[in-house]
N, C-alpha and C positions, 0 to 999 in steps of 0.2 A: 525411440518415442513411439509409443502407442495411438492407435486412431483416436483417442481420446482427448490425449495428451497434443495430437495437433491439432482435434479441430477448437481446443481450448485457448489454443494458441494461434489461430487463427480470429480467431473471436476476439481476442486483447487487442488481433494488430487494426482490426475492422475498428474497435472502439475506441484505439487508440487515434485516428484519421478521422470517423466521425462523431467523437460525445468529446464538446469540451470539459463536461462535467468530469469524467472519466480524466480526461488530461490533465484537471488540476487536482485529481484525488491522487492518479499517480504522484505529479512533481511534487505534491505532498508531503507523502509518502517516502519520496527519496530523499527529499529535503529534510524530512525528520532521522530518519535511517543516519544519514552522515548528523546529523547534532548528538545521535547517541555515541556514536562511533568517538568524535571528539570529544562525549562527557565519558565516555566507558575505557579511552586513553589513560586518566586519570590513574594512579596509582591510589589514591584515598578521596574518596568523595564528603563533601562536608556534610552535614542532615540538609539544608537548603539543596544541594546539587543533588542529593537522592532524594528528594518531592521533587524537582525538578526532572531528574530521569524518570521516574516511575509516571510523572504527566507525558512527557514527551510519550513514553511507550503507549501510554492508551490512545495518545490522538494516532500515534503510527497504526495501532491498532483497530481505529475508527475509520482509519482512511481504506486498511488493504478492507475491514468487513464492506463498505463503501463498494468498493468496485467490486467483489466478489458478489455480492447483493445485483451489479448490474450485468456484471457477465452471465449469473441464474437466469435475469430477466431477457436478454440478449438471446440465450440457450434457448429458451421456455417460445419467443417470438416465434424461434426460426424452426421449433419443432414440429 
């Protein structure tokens, strides 16, 4: 890991103890991750289950832009 790489990671574990905002974009986040996991198990998806995957990925997608938007903000604070 690079000094980057941890002070990035240092900054998740900071925001993960003080922004609940941040704690529920995470379990979001992971909570969506495992619904795709169990729609993407699937051997054939019906068209209903694939507007249904293709929603899920965007909110999963809203959630990590979400916290990457606060770890900028986080970075930007503490520079």
């Amino acid at each position: 890991m690079n000094v980057m790489e941890v002070s990035e990671e240092a900054m998740r574990v900071r925001l993960r103890t003080e922004s609940p905002e941040f704690q529920k974009c995470e379990r979001e986040h992971h909570e969506l991750e495992s619904t795709l996991a169990s729609i993407d198990a699937h051997v054939y998806l019906t068209p209903e289950e694939e507007v249904e995957r293709k929603r899920i990925q965007k909110l999963k997608l809203a959630a990590k832009d979400k916290m990457m938007e606060m770890l900028r903000q986080a970075k930007a604070g503490n520079a």
